[in-house]
C-alpha positions in Angstrom: 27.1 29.1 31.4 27.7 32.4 28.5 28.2 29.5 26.0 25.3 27.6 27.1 23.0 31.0 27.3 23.9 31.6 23.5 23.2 28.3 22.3 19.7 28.1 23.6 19.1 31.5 21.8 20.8 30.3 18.7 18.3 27.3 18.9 15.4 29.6 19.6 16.4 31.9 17.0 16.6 29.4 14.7 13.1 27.8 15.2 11.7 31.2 14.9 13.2 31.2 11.5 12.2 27.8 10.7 8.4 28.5 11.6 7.6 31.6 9.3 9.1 29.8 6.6 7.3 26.1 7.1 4.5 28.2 7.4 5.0 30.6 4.6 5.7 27.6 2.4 3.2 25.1 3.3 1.6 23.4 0.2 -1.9 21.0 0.1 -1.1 17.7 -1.7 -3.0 15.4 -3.1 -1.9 11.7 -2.8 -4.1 9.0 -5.1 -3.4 5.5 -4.2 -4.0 1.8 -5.0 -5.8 -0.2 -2.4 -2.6 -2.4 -1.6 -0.5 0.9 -0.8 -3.3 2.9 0.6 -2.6 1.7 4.7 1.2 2.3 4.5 0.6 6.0 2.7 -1.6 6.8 5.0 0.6 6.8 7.6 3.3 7.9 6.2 1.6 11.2 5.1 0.3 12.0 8.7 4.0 11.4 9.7 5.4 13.8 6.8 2.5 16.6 7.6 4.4 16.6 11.1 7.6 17.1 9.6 7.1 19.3 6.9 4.3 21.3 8.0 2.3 20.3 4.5 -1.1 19.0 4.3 -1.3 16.0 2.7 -4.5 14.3 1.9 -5.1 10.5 0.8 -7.4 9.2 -1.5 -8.4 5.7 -2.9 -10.0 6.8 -6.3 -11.2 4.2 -9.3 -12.8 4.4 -12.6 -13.8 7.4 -14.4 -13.0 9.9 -10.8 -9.4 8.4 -10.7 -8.9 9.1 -14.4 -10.6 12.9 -14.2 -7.9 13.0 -11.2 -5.1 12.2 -12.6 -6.1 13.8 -15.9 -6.9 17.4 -14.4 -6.4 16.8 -10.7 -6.5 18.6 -7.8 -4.1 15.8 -7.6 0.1 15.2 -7.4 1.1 12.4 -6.3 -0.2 8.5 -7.5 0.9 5.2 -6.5 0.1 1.8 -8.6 1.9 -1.7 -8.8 4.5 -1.3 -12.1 2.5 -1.7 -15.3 -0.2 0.7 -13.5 2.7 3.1 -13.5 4.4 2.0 -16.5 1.0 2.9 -18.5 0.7 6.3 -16.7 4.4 7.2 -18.2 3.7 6.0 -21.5 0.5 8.2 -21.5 2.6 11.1 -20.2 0.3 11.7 -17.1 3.5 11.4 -14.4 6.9 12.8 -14.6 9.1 9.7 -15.8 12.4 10.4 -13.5 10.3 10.8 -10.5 9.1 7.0 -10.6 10.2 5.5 -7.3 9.4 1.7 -5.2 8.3 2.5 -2.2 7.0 -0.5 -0.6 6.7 -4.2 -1.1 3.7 -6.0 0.3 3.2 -10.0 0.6 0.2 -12.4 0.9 -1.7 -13.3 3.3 -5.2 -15.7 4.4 -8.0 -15.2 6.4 -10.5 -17.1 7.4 -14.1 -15.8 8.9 -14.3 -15.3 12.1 -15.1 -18.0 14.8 -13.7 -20.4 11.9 -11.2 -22.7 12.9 -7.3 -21.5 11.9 -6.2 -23.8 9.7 -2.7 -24.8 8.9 -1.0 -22.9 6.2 3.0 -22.9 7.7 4.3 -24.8 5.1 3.5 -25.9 1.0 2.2 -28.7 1.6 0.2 -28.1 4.8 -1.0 -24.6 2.5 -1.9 -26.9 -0.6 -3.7 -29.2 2.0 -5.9 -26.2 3.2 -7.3 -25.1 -0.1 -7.8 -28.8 -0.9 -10.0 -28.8 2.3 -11.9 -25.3 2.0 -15.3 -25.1 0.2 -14.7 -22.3 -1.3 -11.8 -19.8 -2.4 -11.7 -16.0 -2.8 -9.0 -13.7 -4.1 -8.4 -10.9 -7.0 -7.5 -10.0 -9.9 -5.1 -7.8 -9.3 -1.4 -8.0 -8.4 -2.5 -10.1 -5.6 -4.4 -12.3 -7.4 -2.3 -12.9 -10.3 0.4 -13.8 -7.7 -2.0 -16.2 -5.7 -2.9 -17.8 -9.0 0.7 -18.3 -10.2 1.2 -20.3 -6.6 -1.5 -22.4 -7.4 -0.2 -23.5 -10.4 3.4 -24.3 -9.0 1.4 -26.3 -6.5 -0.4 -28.1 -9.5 -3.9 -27.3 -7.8 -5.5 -24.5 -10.5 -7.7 -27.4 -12.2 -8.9 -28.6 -8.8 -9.4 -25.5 -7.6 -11.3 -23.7 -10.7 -15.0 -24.7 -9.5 -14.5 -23.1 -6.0 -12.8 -20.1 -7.0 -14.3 -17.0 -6.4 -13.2 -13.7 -7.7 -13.5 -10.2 -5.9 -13.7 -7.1 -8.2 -14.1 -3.6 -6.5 -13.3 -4.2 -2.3 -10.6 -5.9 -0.3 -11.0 -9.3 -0.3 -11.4 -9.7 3.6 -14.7 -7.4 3.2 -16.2 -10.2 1.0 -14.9 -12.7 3.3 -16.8 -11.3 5.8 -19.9 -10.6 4.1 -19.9 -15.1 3.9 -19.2 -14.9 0.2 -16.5 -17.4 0.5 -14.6 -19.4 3.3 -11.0 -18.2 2.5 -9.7 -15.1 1.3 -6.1 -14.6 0.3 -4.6 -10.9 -0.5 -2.0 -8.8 0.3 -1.5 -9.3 4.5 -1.8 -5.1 4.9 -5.3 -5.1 4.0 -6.5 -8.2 5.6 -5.0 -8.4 9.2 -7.9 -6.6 11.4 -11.0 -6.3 9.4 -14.2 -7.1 11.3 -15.9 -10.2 11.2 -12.5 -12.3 10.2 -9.2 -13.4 11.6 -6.6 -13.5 10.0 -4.2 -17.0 9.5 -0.9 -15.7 8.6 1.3 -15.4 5.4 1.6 -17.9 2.6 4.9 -20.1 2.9 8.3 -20.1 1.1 7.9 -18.6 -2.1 4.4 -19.0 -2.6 4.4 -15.9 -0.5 5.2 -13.7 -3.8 4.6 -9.9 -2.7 3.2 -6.8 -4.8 5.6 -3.8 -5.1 4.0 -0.3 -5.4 6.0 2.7 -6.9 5.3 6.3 -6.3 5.5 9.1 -9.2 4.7 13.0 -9.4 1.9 13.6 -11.7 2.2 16.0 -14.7 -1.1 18.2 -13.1 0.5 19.0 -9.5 0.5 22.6 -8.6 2.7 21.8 -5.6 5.7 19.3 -7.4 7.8 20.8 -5.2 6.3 19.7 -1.8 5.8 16.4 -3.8 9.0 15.4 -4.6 10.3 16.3 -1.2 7.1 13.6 -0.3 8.4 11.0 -2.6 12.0 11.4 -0.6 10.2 10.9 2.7 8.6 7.5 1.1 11.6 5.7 0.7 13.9 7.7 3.9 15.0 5.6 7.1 12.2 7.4 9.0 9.8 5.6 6.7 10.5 1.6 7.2 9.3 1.7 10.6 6.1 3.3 9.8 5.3 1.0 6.8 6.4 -1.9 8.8 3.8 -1.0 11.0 0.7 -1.4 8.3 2.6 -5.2 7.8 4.3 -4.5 4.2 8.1 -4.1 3.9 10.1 -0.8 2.6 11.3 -1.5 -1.1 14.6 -2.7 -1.7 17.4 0.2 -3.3 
């Protein structure tokens, strides 16, 4: 009963300790992201605020603000698919050794909603659908360069040209839904559950080609730090689950 007694004081002792010091210590950070990454870091920073005791604030930032941000901040942390990155170390804007894959995301198609599903498990029953569909929609970004490169290995590009539509700015599933097209293929994490569509399911085989993001500290943080112990959180065993979650996969050591 003595022993018990003076662990549970130990314990309580000890969280006092911890709480002045996570409190003491707490740092505001600043996480810029790409639009692929932005579901999965969202999470993952309201799971590491309960855990650390930092704030941690997400923002999806482009053009001129994104490069003021990561030029002069307030900003230390920025994700991007790998020549995003690669460019930002070459420019000297993010701390080379802290450059870290974090997450991998794969394809996906929707369809508007009250559209019939159409049938996409396999190559052929996939090639068969964009045959069918009036009209196409994807990016240009990772996603769409990867959508793109499975068209080709289907042999469709040439018979698809005249019905492809690119998006520039917005998810793809927003212009979907807005009737600007009758398909829309992106990453799955930012199509599954947007309003006014329904989501189909993944591309097949290895037309399904996903788009990696990496994490990196930027040169301006004031809190690098509280950052890198972030970056460590990205890629811990506490994190798959949670990434998981926003339908992307934890990136490979």
């Amino acid at each position: 009963m003595r022993a018990c007694t003076k662990f549970a004081a130990a314990c309580i002792l000890g969280a006092l300790v911890w709480m002045p010091q996570t409190a003491t210590t707490a740092a505001e950070l600043v996480i810029l992201t790409n639009q692929g990454a932005t579901p999965g870091v969202r999470e993952l920073a309201a799971a590491f605020e309960r855990v650390s005791g930092h704030k941690v604030t997400v923002m999806q930032e482009e053009g001129a603000s994104l490069e003021r941000r990561i030029e002069t901040g307030p900003a230390d942390l920025v994700t991007g698919n790998p020549p995003t990155i690669e460019q930002l170390v070459k420019n000297g804007r993010v701390v080379a050794s802290t450059v870290t894959p974090f997450v991998l995301a794969g394809l996906g198609l929707s369809v508007r909603a009250g559209a019939p599903k159409p049938d996409i498990s396999t190559v052929e029953a996939y090639k068969a659908t964009l045959l069918a569909a009036k009209s196409i929609g994807y990016s240009r970004g990772c996603s769409g360069t990867n959508v793109a490169e499975g068209i080709a290995q289907i042999g469709l590009t040439e018979q698809l040209k005249a019905k492809t539509i690119f998006t520039s700015g917005g998810p793809v599933a927003d212009a979907l839904a807005r009737g600007d097209f009758e398909v829309g293929i992106q990453q799955t994490n930012i199509m599954v559950g947007v309003p006014g569509t329904q989501y189909v399911g993944p591309l097949p085989g290895s037309l399904n080609k996903p788009c990696p993001s990496s994490v990196a500290l930027l040169r301006v943080s004031k809190e690098p730090d509280a950052a890198r112990e972030m970056i460590k959180f990205m890629i811990s065993p506490q994190a798959a689950p949670l990434l998981r979650k926003t339908h992307v996969e934890p990136a490979k050591p």
